[in-house]
Structures are given as structure tokens and as C-alpha cells.
Residue, then its C-alpha position, 0 to 999 in steps of 0.5 A: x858640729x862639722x855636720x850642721x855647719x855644713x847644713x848651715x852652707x848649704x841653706x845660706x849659700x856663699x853670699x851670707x843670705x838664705x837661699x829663699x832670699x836669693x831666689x827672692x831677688x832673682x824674681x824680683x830682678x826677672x820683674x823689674x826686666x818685664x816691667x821695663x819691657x811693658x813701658x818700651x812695648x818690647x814683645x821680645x824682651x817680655x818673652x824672655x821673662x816669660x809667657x806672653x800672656x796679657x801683654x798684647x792686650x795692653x798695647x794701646x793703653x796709654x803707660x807712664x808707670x808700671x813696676x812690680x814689688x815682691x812682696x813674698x816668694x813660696x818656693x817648691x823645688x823648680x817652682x815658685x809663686x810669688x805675691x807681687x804689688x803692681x804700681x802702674x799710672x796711666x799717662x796724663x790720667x793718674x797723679x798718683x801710682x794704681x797699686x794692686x795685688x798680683x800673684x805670679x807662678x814661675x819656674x826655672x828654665x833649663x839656664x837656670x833662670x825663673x820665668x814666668x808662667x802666668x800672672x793674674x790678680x791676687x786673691x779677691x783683688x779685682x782685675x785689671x781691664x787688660x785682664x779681660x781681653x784686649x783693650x781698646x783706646x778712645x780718647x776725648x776732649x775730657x776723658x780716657x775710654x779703655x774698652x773690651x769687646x767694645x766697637x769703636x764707635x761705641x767706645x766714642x760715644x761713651x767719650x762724648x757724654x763724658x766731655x759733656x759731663x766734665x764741664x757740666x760738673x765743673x759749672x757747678x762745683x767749680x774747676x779746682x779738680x782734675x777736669x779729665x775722666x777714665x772711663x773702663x768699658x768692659x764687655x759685660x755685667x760680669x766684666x764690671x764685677x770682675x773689675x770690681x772684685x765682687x760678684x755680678x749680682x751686686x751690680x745688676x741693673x747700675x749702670x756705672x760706679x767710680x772706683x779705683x784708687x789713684x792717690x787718694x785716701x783710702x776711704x774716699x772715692x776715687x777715678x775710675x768710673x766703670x760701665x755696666x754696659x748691660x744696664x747702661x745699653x738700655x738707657x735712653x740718651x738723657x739718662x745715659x747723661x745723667x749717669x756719666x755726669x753723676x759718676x763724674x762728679x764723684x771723681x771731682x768731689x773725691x777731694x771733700x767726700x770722707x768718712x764723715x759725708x753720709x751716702x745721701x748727701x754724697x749720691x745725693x749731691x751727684x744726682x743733682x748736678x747731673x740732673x742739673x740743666x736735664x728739664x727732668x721734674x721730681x716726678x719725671x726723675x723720682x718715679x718710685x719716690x712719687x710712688x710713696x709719696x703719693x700712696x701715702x708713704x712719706x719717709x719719716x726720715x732721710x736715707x740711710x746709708x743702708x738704704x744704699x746697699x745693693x741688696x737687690x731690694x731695686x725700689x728701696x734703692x732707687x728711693x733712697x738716691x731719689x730721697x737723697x736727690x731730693x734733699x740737695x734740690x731743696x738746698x739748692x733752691x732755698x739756700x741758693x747752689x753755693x751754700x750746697x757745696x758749702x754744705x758739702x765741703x763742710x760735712x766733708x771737712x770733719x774727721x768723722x761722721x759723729x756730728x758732722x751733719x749737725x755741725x754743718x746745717x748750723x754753720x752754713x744753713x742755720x738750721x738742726x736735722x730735725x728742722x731740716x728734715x721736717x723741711x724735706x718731708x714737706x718738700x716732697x709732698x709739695x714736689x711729688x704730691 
């Protein structure tokens, strides 16, 4: 009995909590020391909880936020790993905290305190941009740019279509959305992936997506928009417009884009505007739509949200964003542009997919799939024929 008392000390320890819980708080105070350090920019203070590692990498980016929550602590001996949340908001850009999984391995120092060796997202959890080097600053009228191994005068540009892109969405969405853009610019194709958590043949050949939470429901679409500069450098000056502007959209119509919005409708929708005011005609901006159409191989239906997947089938899938197109172009032109984002809101609106389309062209186009889509058959012969 006196033997498994003394067992029970040694694993509880004097304060009534198991040693792992202790060690627990030990880290997550060691934490809290480096997250205070990243806010007041003091290289000194964060040597002390550890290696430097990403810490200069992070000096311009501009921080209202950031602090670390352990989630868990695996202990051997002097060492550890510890599962971390990581909360941080970018100064004037984000409402809301960013929260990403980050996993970090300590040790003990010779006083007896952990500190950090090496920190780095959590196991398939994308990077952050600071992971990937060090990362510079531009700053527009309407936008944020954070880019790596990118010059300043790249870096520019890219703001200058996105300040062109704000008020060219809020023309025709309207003004009830933030109003200002974060675009991340990393070096490469497979920067973008890691940024996204996802290999880099996913992305081969799109120029740009929004992603990346920033307060909104986990399924709608959120505030990053990040650049493939590979795709995107090879694109002529309206179409790097186009692309901005579309991602653009995406980040001012987050609010109405749920569950119940199919892929056509959503992609569809940002395609219109940002080839809104371009001069670009259907045959010009649907190359391989005009291509069906005019071998004789006229959809027999609307895009799928399969039909989005990159699949590496690049025709389908530029058919199906130019189908999509295509359709709200139509409602624009017959129904008139603010029953378009009636309908949007509308779809939008539901809880879920089942009957949301259907729902929506009766209440704000007074129409039925199966007319509307006969429509938009026809359109396209007369269109792209």
C-alpha cells in the first residue's frame, strides 16, 4: 500500500495534477511568451522560447492577433510534441481570427524550461505564407498583397488589379461587403499548393482561388485569394483583370454562397462580373464552349459541380466555367442584373441544395429548370453558333 502511494506522488506531484498536465502548462505559458513576442516584433524575447526559425519572415506582416492554444502534449523524457491551434488576424483585413493547426517539438533546456525547436503546420494543414520565406508587403487602396520571392514591383501590380477589382464588383453586387481584398503571392505553383494544403497538380494551370477562413461558415468560401504566379504570369493584361476581379467576387459574395449555391451558379455569377465592362464577346470568352457548340455538341444540361473538379480534363473544365458564364449572362440580359443577384441571394438563402434552384427561378425568374435550361441551350446556339 505504502509502495503504490508512493507511485501515486511521483506521477501527480505536489500540486494535485498529473505530471503530463503540468508539462502542459508549462508549454502553454512558454507559448503565450512567444505569441506576445510576435506582436511587439521582439527578436529577443522569441530567442527565448525558442529558435528563431520563421520569425523574420514575418516582420512586415501587418498583426492584430496572434496566439497559440495547446491542444495536446506527447511527452518522452526532455522532449515533447505539441498539437497547438494557432489564432492570428491581420490588422485591418480580417473580423474575425484565422485558426490553423500547428504542430511543435520542444525540449528542455539545461534550467529546466521547454523550448522550442521547430514549429510548422499540422499534419495535412496548409502553410501559412511566412512558411515559405520571407514575406513582403504591398499595400493598395483596396487590398493587402503578402508576397514571396516576389519583386516589389510585381507585388504592385497585382494591387492595382485588385483596386481595380473592388470597385468593379461592388458596381454590381453592391457595397454591403467588406470592400478590401488579401491577396497571398507565393513563389510558385507549388507555393500555391502548399498554401492550400493540396498537391500541385490540382492547381496546374488556375491562375488564382479564394480560400481561407476568416470567421465565416465553415462551408462558404472565404478571404484569401491566392495566385498561382505560373498560371497567372502568362496571362495577357484583361485576363489577369478577369481573374482578380472573379476572385474578388468570391470574397463579396461569401456571405450568400452556401451549401445550397451549385458550382455553376457560384463560378458562374464571378465569371460575369469580372467579364463585366471587358468588351469580351461569348465567342472571344468561351473558346471551348464555342468549340461544342459549333461541332455539334450543344450541353444537354447545365454544369455539374463535378464538371468543376480539377481532374486535369482542362476542356471539361473550362466548359463547364464558361457553361456557368454563359447562364448568368443570360439572366442578366433577360431578366435584367438585379434580379441576377436576386437569384443568387435567393438560392443562397436555403438550408440546403434540394430544391433551391427550383425554388428560386419560380419566386425571382418565374420560370422551372427544365424551361430555363431549354433557354440556355438556345442561347448558346444563338450566342456561339
Amino acid at each position: 500500500m505504502a509502495l503504490c502511494l508512493l507511485l501515486l506522488v511521483g506521477l501527480v506531484g505536489c500540486g494535485g495534477k498529473p505530471a503530463t498536465d503540468s508539462a502542459k502548462a508549462d508549454v502553454q505559458r512558454i507559448l503565450d511568451r512567444r505569441a506576445t513576442a510576435v506582436l511587439d516584433r521582439d527578436r529577443a524575447a522569441f530567442v527565448k522560447t525558442g529558435a528563431l526559425s520563421w520569425f523574420t519572415n514575418l516582420t512586415a506582416v501587418p498583426l492584430a492577433d496572434w496566439s497559440y492554444r495547446v491542444t495536446a502534449l506527447h511527452r518522452t523524457g526532455d522532449t515533447a510534441t505539441a498539437d497547438a491551434q494557432l489564432r492570428y488576424r491581420v490588422q485591418g483585413y480580417d473580423r474575425a481570427p484565422v485558426t490553423v493547426g500547428r504542430t511543435l517539438t520542444l525540449s528542455l533546456d539545461a534550467g529546466g524550461q521547454w523550448y522550442v525547436d521547430a514549429e510548422q503546420p499540422a499534419r495535412k494543414t496548409a502553410q501559412q505564407l511566412w512558411d515559405q520565406g520571407e514575406v513582403m508587403t504591398v499595400r493598395g487602396e483596396h487590398s493587402l498583397v503578402l508576397g514571396v520571392g516576389q519583386s516589389g514591383e510585381q507585388l504592385h501590380s497585382y494591387a492595382d488589379l485588385a483596386d481595380r477589382a473592388v470597385p468593379a464588383v461592388s458596381d454590381a453586387w453592391g457595397t454591403d461587403w467588406p470592400r478590401h481584398v488579401v491577396v497571398l503571392v507565393p513563389r510558385s505553383l507549388e507555393g500555391m499548393a502548399g498554401l492550400l494544403g493540396s498537391p500541385a497538380s490540382s492547381y496546374r494551370g488556375i491562375a488564382a482561388v479564394t480560400t481561407g477562413e476568416t470567421g465565416a461558415p465553415a462551408q462558404a468560401p472565404a478571404d484569401r485569394i491566392i495566385v498561382n504566379p505560373d498560371a497567372y504570369g502568362v496571362l495577357g493584361s484583361v485576363g489577369k483583370q478577369v481573374v482578380l476581379t472573379h476572385e474578388t467576387t468570391h470574397v463579396a459574395t461569401r456571405a450568400d454562397t452556401t451549401p445550397a449555391t451549385p458550382l455553376w451558379l457560384s463560378e458562374g455569377y464571378a465569371d460575369w462580373i469580372g467579364y463585366r465592362g471587358s468588351g469580351r464577346t461569348p465567342v472571344q470568352a468561351a473558346p471551348e464552349l464555342w468549340d461544342a457548340v459549333t461541332e455539334g455538341r450543344l450541353p444537354a444540361a447545365l454544369p455539374t459541380d463535378r464538371d468543376f473538379g480539377f481532374s486535369g480534363d482542362a476542356a471539361g473544365l473550362a466548359r463547364a466555367y464558361e457553361g456557368g458564364w454563359m447562364a448568368c449572362r443570360m439572366i442578366a440580359e433577360r431578366w435584367g442584373e438585379v434580379r441576377l443577384k436576386e437569384f443568387y441571394q435567393a438560392v443562397g438563402g436555403h438550408e440546403k441544395r434540394a430544391g433551391a434552384v427550383e425554388d428560386a427561378m419560380k419566386e425571382v425568374l418565374d420560370t422551372a429548370p427544365g424551361e430555363f435550361t431549354e433557354q440556355w441551350r438556345r442561347y448558346l446556339r444563338d450566342q456561339l453558333g
